[in-house]
C-alpha positions as CSV (number, residue, x, y, z in Angstrom):
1,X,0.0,0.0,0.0
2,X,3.1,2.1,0.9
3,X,4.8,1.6,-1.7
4,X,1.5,2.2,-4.2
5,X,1.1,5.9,-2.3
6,X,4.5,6.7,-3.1
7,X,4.0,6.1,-7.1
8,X,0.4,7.8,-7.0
9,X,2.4,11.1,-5.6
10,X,5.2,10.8,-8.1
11,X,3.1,10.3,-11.2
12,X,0.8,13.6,-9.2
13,X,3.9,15.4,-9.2
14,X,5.2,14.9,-12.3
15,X,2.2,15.8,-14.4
16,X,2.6,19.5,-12.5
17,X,6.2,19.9,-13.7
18,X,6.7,21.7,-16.9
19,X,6.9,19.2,-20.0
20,X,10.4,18.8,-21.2
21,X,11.5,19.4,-25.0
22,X,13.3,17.0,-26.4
23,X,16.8,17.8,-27.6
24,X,17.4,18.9,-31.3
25,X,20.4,18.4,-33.1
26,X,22.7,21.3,-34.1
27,X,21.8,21.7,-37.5
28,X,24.3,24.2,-38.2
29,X,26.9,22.0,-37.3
30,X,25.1,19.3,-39.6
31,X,25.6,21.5,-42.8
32,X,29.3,22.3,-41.6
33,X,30.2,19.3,-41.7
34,X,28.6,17.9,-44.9
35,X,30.1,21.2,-46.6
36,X,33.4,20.0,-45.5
37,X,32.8,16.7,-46.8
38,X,31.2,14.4,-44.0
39,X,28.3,13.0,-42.9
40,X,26.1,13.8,-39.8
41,X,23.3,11.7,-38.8
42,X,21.4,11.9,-35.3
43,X,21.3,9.0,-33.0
44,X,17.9,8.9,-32.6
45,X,14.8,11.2,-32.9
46,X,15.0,13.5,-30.1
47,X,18.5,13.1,-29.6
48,X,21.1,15.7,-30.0
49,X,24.0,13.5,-30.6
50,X,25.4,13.2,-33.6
51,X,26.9,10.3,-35.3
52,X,30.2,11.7,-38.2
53,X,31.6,10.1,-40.5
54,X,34.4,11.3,-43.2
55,X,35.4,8.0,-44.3
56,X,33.0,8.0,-47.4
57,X,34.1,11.3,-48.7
58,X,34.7,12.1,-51.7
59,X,36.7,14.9,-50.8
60,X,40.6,14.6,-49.1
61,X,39.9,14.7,-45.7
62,X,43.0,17.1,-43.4
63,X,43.8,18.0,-40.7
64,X,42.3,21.1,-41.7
65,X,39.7,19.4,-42.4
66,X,38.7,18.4,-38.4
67,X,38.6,22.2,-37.5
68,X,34.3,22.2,-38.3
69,X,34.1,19.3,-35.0
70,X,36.3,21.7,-33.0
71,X,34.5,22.0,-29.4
72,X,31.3,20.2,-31.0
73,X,29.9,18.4,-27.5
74,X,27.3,16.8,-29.3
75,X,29.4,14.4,-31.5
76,X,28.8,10.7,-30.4
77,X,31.1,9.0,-32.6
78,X,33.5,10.4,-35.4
79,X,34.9,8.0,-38.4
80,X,38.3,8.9,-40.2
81,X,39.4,5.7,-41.3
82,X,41.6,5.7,-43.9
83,X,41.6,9.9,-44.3
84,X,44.8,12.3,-44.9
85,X,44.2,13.6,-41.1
86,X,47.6,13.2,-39.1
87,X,48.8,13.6,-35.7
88,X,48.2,17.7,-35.8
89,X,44.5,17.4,-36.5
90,X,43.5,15.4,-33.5
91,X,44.1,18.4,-31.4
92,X,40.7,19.3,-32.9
93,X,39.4,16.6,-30.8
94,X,40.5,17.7,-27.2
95,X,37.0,19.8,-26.9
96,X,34.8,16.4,-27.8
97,X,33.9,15.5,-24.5
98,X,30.6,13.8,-25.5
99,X,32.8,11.7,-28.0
100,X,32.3,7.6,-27.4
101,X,33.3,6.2,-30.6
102,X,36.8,7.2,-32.6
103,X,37.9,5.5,-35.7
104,X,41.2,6.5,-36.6
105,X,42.1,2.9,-38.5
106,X,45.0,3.7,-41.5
107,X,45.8,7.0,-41.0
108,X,48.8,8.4,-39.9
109,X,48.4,8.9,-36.8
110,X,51.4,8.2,-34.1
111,X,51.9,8.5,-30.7
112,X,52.0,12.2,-30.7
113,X,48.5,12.3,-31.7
114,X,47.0,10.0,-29.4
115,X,48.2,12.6,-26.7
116,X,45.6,14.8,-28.1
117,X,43.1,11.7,-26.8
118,X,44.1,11.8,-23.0
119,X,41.6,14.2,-22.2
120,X,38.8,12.7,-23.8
121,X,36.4,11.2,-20.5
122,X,34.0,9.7,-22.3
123,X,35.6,7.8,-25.2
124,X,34.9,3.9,-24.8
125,X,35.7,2.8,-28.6
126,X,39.2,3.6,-29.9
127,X,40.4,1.7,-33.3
128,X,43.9,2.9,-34.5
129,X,44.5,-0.2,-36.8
130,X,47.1,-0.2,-39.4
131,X,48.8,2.8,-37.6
132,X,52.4,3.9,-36.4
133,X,50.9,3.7,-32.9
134,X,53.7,1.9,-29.8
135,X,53.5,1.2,-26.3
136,X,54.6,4.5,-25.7
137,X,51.8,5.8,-27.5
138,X,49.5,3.4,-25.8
139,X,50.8,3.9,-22.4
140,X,49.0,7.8,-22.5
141,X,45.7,6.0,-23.2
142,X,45.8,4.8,-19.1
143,X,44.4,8.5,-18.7
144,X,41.3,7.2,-20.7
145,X,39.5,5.8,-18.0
146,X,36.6,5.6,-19.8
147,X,37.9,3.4,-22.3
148,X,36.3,-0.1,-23.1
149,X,37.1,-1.6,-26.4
150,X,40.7,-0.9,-27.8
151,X,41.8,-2.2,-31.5
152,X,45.5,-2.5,-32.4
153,X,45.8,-4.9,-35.0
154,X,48.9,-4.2,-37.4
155,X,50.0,-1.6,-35.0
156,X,53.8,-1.3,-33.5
157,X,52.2,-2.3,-29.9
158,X,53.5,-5.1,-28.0
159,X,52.1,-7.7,-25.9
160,X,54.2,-5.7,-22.9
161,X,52.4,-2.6,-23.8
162,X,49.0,-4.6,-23.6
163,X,50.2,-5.8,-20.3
164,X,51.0,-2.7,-18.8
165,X,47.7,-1.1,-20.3
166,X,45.6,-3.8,-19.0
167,X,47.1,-3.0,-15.3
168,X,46.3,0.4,-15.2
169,X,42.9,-0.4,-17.1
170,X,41.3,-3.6,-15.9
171,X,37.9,-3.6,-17.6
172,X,39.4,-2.7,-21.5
173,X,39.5,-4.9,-24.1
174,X,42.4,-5.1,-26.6
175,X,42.5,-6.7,-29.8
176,X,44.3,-8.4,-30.4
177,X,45.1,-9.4,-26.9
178,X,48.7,-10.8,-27.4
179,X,48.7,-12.4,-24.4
180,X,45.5,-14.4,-24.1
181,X,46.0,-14.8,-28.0
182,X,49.2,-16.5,-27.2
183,X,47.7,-18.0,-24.1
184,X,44.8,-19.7,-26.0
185,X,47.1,-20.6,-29.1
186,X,49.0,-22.9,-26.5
187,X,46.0,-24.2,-24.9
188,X,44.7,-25.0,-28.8
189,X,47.9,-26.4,-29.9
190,X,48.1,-28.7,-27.1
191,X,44.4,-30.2,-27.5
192,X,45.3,-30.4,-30.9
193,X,48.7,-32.3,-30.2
194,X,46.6,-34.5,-28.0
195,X,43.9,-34.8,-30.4
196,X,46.3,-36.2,-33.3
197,X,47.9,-38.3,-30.1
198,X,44.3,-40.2,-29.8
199,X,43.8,-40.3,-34.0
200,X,47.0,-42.3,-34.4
201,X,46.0,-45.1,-31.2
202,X,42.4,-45.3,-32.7
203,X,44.3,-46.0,-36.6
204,X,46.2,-48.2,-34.8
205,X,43.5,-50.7,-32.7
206,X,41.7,-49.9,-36.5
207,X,44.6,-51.4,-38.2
208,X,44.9,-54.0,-35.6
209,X,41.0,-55.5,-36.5
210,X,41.5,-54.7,-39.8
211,X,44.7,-56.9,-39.8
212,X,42.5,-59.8,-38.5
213,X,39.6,-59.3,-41.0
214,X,42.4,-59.7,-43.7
215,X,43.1,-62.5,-42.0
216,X,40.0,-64.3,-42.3
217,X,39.3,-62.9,-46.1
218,X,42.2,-64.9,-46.9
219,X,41.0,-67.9,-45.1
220,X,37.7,-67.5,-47.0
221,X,39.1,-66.7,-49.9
222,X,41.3,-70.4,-50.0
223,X,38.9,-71.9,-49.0
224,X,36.2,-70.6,-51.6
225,X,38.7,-70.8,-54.1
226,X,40.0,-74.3,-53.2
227,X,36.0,-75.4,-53.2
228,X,35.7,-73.9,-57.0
229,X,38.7,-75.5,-58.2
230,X,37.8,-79.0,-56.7
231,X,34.1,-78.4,-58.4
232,X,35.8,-77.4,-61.9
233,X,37.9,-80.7,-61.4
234,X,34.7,-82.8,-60.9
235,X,33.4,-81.1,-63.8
236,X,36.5,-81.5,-66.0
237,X,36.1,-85.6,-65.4
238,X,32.3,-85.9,-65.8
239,X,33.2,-83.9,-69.6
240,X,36.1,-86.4,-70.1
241,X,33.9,-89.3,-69.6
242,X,30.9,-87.6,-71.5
243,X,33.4,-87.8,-74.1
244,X,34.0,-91.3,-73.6
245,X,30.7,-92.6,-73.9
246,X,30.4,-90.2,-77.0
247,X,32.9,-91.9,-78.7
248,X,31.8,-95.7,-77.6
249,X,28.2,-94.7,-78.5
250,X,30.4,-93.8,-82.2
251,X,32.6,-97.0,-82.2
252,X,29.2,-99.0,-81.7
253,X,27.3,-97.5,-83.9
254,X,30.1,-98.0,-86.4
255,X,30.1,-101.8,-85.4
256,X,26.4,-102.0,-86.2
257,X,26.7,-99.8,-89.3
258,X,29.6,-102.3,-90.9
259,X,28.2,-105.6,-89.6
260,X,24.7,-104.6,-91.2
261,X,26.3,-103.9,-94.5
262,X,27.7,-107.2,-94.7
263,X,25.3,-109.7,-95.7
264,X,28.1,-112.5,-94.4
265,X,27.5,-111.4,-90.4
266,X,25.8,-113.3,-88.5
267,X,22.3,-112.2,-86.9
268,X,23.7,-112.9,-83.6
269,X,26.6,-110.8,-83.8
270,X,24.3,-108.2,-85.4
271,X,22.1,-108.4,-82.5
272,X,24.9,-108.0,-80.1
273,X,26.5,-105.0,-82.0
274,X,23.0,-103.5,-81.8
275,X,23.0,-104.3,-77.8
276,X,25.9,-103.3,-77.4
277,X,25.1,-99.2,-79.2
278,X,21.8,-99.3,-77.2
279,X,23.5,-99.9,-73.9
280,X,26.5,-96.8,-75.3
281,X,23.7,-94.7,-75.8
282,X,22.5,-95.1,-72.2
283,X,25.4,-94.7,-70.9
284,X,26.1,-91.4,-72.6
285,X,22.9,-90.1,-71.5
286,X,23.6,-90.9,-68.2
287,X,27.0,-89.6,-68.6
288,X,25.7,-86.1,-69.6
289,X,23.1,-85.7,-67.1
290,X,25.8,-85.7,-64.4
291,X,27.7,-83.4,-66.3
292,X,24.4,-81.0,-67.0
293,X,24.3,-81.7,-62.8
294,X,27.5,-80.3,-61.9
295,X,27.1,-77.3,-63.9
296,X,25.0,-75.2,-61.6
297,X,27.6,-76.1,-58.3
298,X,30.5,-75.2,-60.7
299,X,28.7,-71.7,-61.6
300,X,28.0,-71.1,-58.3
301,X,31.2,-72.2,-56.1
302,X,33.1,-69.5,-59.3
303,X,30.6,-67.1,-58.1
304,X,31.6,-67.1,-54.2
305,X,35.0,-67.6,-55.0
306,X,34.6,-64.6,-57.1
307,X,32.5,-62.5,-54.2
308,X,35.8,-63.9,-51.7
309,X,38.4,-62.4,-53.8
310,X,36.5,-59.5,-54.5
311,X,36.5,-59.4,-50.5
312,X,39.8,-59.9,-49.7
313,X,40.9,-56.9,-52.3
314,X,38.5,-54.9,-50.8
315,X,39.8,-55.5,-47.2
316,X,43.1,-55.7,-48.0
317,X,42.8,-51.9,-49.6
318,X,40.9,-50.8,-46.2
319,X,43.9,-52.1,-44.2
320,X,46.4,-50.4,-46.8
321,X,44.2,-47.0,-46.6
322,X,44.2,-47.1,-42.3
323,X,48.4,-47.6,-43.1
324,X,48.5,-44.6,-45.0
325,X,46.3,-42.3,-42.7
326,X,48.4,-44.0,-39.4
327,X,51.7,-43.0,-41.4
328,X,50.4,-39.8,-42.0
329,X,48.8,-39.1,-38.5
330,X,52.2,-40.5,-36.7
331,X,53.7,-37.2,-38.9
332,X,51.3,-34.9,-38.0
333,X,50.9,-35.9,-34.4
334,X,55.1,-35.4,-34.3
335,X,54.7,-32.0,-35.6
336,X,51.3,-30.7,-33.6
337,X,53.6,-31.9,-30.2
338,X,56.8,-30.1,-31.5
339,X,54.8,-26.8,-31.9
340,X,53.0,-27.2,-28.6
341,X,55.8,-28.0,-27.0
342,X,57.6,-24.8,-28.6
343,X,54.9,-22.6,-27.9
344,X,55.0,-24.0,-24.4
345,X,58.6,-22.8,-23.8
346,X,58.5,-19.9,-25.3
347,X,56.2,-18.6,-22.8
348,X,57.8,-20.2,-20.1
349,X,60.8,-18.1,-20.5
């Protein structure tokens, strides 16, 4: 109930308080600064800040240039990447002290420029990549207390200037931050190390079962190969006899043939020749159905000696593929634990 009074009198009060205008953006210093070449746009609708960039001109952008920001409280953030503007127009920038975002990336900005920043209390974002910026230059930046986010890349800094920053400023980020860099690059280089280590024992226990399946496609393939060969062999003798009782069925049909064409023969020998080619012609039958019988086996003892070979090779190039990745892994691994353990005594020291 208390606490329900308390809002009921605030909300009374307010309403009797006169209403407040929102904040409009200097729009003189808007058309300065798109005369000399820049772009101002407000952060918001009913907000005074102003967010400039020169970056996109199509103008040269100087130190001369920065003289229309002079003083200008207002400005939020100010892009100059890649602009003409040196170390002697960023003492145009002393007066900004609503200034939070500052690009200054590949410019020629040193050291004795980012003096000019020292004073700057509410700066949080400060990107000076691709410049002629050291730790001496850095170290001034500790005045910055305001500072969050700091980029460095291709800069002259060193990790020991990060260092040294980073004590004086707890809460800023660098990037790149040398020293966790360096940190996590031994922390990645070891997993890695150790994660090769565990490829090349896992190619080895696969080699190791891959060795024994080998092992028993060989098996299977003697054996189905020694099963085929025995098959062809049975088939090879039921041809030969085939051909045997071919060529008895032939003699005895040649023994009929001459003793019928001899009036002289005797009807008893006749009838015994004639006997005798029935009984060949029998036997050849018989002969080729157990020839026609062994045909399927034989087709089908080739066909899964066939399949065992086919087997082994394909086992055989598994095994010789697991090789070649252990071989290769063994290399790797040797290399990945040389750089960790590189990386690891460098920082030691």
């Amino acid at each position: 109930m208390k606490s329900l009074l308390t809002a009921f009198c605030f909300l009374a009060l307010s309403s009797m308080l006169p209403a407040q205008e929102a904040a409009e953006p200097d729009q003189a210093l808007i058309q300065a600064i798109q005369e000399a070449g820049g772009q101002a746009i407000p952060l918001a609708k009913g907000d005074a800040r102003l967010s400039v960039a020169f970056h996109l001109s199509d103008k040269e952008i100087t130190d001369d240039t920065l003289a229309v920001v002079a003083n200008a409280a207002s400005i939020h953030s100010l892009n100059l990447r890649g602009t003409a503007v040196t170390d002697a127009g960023l003492a145009h920038l002393t007066g900004l002290s609503g200034l939070s975002r500052l690009h200054l990336e590949k410019t020629a900005v040193t050291d004795a420029g980012v003096a000019h920043l020292t004073g700057l209390g509410s700066l949080e974002y400060l990107n000076v990549y691709g410049t002629k910026l050291t730790d001496a230059g850095l170290a001034q930046l500790a005045a910055v207390k305001s500072l969050k986010r700091l980029f460095v890349w291709q800069t002259e800094v060193t990790e020991a200037g990060e260092e040294s920053l980073k004590k004086e400023l707890p809460e800023l980020q660098i990037v790149p931050d040398f020293r966790r860099d360096r940190e996590r690059e031994i922390v990645d280089a070891g997993r890695a190390a150790e994660d090769a280590a565990k490829l090349v024992e896992e190619l080895a226990a696969m080699i190791e079962t891959q060795t024994k399946t080998v092992a028993d496609a060989i098996t299977a393939n003697t054996a189905a190969a020694k099963v085929a060969e025995d098959t062809q062999k049975s088939v090879a003798s039921a041809n030969a006899v085939v051909e045997a009782a071919n060529a008895a069925k032939a003699a005895a049909d040649k023994a009929v043939a001459e003793l019928k064409g001899n009036d002289k023969s005797p009807a008893e020998a006749v009838t015994a020749a004639e006997a005798a080619a029935a009984a060949a012609v029998k036997n050849t039958e018989a002969a080729t159905a157990a020839a026609e019988a062994l045909k399927k086996p034989a087709e089908d003892t080739k066909a899964a000696a066939d399949a065992a070979k086919k087997k082994l090779d394909e086992e055989t190039a598994t095994l010789n593929d697991h090789k070649k990745k252990s071989e290769e892994a063994i290399k790797k691994a040797a290399e990945l634990k040389t750089k960790a353990d590189e990386l690891k005594a460098a920082a030691a020291k």
